[in-house]
NUMARNU-580782 format. One record per residue (C-alpha): residue in three letters; x, y, z. Coordinates in steps of 0.2 Angstrom, whole numbers, plus 5000, padded with zeros to 4 digits. Layout:
N
ALAXYZ/...
REM end
This chain:
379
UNK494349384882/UNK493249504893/UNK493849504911/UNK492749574923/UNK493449684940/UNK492449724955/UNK493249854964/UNK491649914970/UNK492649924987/UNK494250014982/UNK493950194990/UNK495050324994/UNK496950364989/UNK497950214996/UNK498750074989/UNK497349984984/UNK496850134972/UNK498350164967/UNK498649974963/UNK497049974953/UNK497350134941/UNK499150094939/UNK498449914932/UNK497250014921/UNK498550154915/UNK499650004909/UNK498449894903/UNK498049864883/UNK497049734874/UNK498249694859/UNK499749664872/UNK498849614886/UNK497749484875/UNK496049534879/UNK494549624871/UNK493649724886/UNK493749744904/UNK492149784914/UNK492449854928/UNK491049884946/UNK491650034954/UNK491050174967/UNK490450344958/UNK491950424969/UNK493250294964/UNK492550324945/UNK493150484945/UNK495050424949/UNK495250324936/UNK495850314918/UNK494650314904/UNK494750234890/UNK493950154875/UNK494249984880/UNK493649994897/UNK491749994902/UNK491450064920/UNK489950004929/UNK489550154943/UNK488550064957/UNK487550164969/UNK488250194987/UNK487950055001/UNK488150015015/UNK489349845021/UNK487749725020/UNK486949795003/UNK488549774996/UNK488849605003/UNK487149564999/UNK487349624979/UNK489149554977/UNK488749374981/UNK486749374973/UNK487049474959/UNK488749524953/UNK488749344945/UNK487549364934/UNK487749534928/UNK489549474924/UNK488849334914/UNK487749464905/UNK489449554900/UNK490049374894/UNK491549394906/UNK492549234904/UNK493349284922/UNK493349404939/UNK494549484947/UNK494349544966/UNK495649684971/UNK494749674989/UNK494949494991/UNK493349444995/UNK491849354984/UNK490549234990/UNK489549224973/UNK489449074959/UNK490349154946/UNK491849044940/UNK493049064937/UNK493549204950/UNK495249264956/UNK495749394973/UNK497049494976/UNK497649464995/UNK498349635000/UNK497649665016/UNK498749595027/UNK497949675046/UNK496349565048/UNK497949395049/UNK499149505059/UNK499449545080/UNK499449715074/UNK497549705074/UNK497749695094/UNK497949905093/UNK496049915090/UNK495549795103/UNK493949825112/UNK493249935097/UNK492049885081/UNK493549875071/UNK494049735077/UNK492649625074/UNK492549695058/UNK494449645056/UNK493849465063/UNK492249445050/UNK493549515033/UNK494749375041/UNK493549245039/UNK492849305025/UNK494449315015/UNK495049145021/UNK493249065014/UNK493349174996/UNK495349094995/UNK494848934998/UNK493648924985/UNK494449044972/UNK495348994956/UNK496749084960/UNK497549204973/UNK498749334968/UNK499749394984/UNK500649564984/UNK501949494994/UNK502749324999/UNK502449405016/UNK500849405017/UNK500649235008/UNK501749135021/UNK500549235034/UNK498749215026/UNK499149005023/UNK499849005042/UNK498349065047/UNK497048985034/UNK498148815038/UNK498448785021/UNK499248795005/UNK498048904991/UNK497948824976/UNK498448924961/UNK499249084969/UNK500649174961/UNK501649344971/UNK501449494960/UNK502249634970/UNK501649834963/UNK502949944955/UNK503550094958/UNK502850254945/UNK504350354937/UNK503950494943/UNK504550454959/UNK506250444952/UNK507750584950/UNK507650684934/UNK509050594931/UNK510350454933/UNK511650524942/UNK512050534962/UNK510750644970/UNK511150694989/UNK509750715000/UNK510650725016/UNK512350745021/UNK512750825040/UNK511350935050/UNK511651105050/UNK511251195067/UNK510351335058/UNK509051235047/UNK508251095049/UNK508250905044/UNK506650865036/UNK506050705040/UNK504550615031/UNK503250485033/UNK501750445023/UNK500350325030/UNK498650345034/UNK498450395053/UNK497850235059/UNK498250165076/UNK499250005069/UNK500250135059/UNK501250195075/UNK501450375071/UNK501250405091/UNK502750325091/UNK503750425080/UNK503150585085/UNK503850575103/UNK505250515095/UNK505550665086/UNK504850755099/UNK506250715111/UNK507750755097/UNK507050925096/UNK507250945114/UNK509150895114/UNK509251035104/UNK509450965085/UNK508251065073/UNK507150915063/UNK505250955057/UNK504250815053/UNK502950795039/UNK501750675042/UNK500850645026/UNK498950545025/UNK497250515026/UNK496350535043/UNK495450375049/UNK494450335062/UNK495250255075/UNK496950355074/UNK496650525068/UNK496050595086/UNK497650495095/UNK498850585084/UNK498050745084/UNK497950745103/UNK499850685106/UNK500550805093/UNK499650955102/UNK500350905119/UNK502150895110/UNK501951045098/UNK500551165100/UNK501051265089/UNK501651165076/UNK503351235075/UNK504151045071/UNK502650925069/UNK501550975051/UNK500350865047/UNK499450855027/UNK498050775023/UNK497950645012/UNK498550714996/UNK498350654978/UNK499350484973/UNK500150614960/UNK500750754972/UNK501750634982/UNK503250644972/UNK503750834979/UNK503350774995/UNK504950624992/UNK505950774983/UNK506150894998/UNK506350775010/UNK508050725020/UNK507550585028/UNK506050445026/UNK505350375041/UNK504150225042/UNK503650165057/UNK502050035053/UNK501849875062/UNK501049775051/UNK501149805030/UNK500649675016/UNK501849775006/UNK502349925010/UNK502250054994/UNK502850215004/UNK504450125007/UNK504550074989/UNK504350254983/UNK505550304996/UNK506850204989/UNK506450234971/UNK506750404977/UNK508150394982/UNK507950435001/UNK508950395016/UNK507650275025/UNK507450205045/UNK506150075042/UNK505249985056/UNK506049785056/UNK504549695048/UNK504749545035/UNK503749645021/UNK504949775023/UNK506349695019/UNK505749595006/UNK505449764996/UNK507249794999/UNK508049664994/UNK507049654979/UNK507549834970/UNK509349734972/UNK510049904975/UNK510949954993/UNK510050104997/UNK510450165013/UNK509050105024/UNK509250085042/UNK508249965052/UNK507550005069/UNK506249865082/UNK504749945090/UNK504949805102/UNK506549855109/UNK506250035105/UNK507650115101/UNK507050225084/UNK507450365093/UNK509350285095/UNK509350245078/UNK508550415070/UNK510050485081/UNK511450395072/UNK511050465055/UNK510850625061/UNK512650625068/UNK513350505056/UNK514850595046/UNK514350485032/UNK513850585015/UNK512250495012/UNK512250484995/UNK511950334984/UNK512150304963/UNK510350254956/UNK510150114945/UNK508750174936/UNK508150014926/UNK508649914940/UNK506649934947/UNK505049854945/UNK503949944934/UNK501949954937/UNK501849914920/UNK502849744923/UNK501549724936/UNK500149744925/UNK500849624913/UNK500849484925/UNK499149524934/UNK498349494916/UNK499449384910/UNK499049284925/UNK497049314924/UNK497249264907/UNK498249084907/UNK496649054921/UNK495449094913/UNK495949004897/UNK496248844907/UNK494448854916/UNK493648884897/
REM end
């Protein structure tokens, strides 16, 4: 069994990256029951990823939107023949080409979702209207569909206005090193203390949709009651989402006394980021999944999470009680809500169940498992 993976579009350090190399870190042929993976990928994306013996790595020269379009659906089939794959996988969720049989990974959950209404009136949404579309056509005709979450698979077939063939839920995993050292009750967090701050944390990528304009004049207005907190927001910049931020946080805190913003940061120094924090804070409006929160939790973090079906689905599937609070955008009380854990007597502490969490390498195992049992019943 060769199976063949185009993630010729799978840039930067988000989830998608880190979905892909955690498959590859936990992938092997003799358990995974296949000889080869070939896998398209960007020179910069190349460089990210695990190398190993098994694994042959096709670097493809930068493009623009169309050339890769253009190459994807003209020639990535027959290359993959010439590699004798017996099936593709698609982390972005898109194919237009004859290869069969082919599956996608629907993880991109804005292009279905209101949320897209934040970039109205700009490129990106029509860019959010053609991915939509496009998605919707690759799904329809695809062998299989693996969702991320059940989330976004009620949402995609609400709007595709049908059930997809085929499709199975897969969610990601949590890495162990985002985990205490060791299995006993770690405390984060237990009352403020006047003289030192409460450290809050977010990690998302400055985009509009993520709300972080939101939460920074959220925090902005604690600090001005007179309770020391410092945010850290932690992520890439984007296009439509860095400047907002950048402009509201130097109108709240010039000087960056209680607002510290990091760019985006390798997957693998996240960890220490989780570690010194007090308090996890995510604020996003619309998430297929939602690995922050996950890692948050594995973490073992007191969390105020923005009310979204995604969200909870993560939470209830660690079958732990973390102590994760739940605030609505709509009727915007985070700062009410950030204020009651801050003045909560409660020790906010909580015993880990260590082996009580999904593993990425559980989630490799199902991804190929899954690509496998197709592609056997196509052959």
């Amino acid at each position: 069994m060769i199976i063949g993976i185009d993630a010729h579009n799978v840039r930067g350090n988000g989830g998608s990256l880190v979905h892909l190399k955690e498959l590859l870190n936990n992938a092997f042929p003799d358990k995974n029951n296949f000889e080869k993976l070939v896998i398209w990928v960007s020179s910069e994306t190349y460089k990210k990823l695990p190398q190993k013996t098994f694994i042959e790595y096709i670097v493809l020269p930068d493009r623009n939107y169309f050339s890769a379009f253009i190459w994807q659906k003209f020639k990535l089939g027959k290359e993959a023949k010439l590699k004798k794959c017996n099936v593709l996988f698609f982390p972005g969720g898109i194919y237009h080409g004859k290869f069969k049989p082919y599956v996608v990974f629907a993880q991109s959950m804005l292009p279905f979702d209101k949320a897209r209404s934040f970039y109205k009136n700009t490129l990106f949404i029509w860019m959010l209207n053609i991915k939509k579309l496009l998605m919707l056509r690759s799904f329809k005709k695809a062998n299989g569909i693996i969702y991320v979450s059940g989330t976004i698979k009620k949402q995609v077939e609400k709007v595709g206005k049908q059930i997809y063939r085929n499709s199975i839920v897969i969610h990601h995993g949590v890495s162990e090193n985002f985990k205490p050292k060791n299995n006993t009750t770690v405390q984060h967090f237990v009352v403020p203390d006047k003289n030192l701050p409460v450290k809050l944390l977010t990690v998302a990528s400055h985009a509009l949709h993520k709300n972080l304009i939101y939460l920074v004049n959220a925090v902005s207005k604690i600090k001005r009651e007179g309770i020391e907190v410092e945010l850290k927001i932690v992520g890439p910049s984007t296009k439509y989402g860095t400047k907002e931020l950048i402009t509201e946080v130097n109108r709240l805190d010039p000087k960056r006394k209680f607002i510290k913003i990091t760019d985006d940061v390798d997957y693998e120094e996240l960890p220490k980021f989780y570690e010194d924090a007090d308090i996890f804070i995510i604020t996003s409006l619309c998430e297929s999944f939602g690995l922050p929160l996950l890692e948050a939790i594995a973490s073992n973090i007191p969390i105020l999470y923005q009310k979204l079906d995604s969200f909870n689905e993560i939470i209830e599937s660690t079958k732990q009680k973390p102590l994760c609070v739940e605030f609505d955008y709509a009727k915007n009380n985070l700062k009410n809500k950030l204020l009651e854990m801050l003045n909560s007597k409660a020790n906010f502490n909580e015993k880990m169940e260590l082996n009580s969490f999904r593993s990425w390498e559980d989630c490799s195992n199902e991804t190929f498992k899954y690509l496998n049992n197709l592609a056997s019943e196509k052959s």
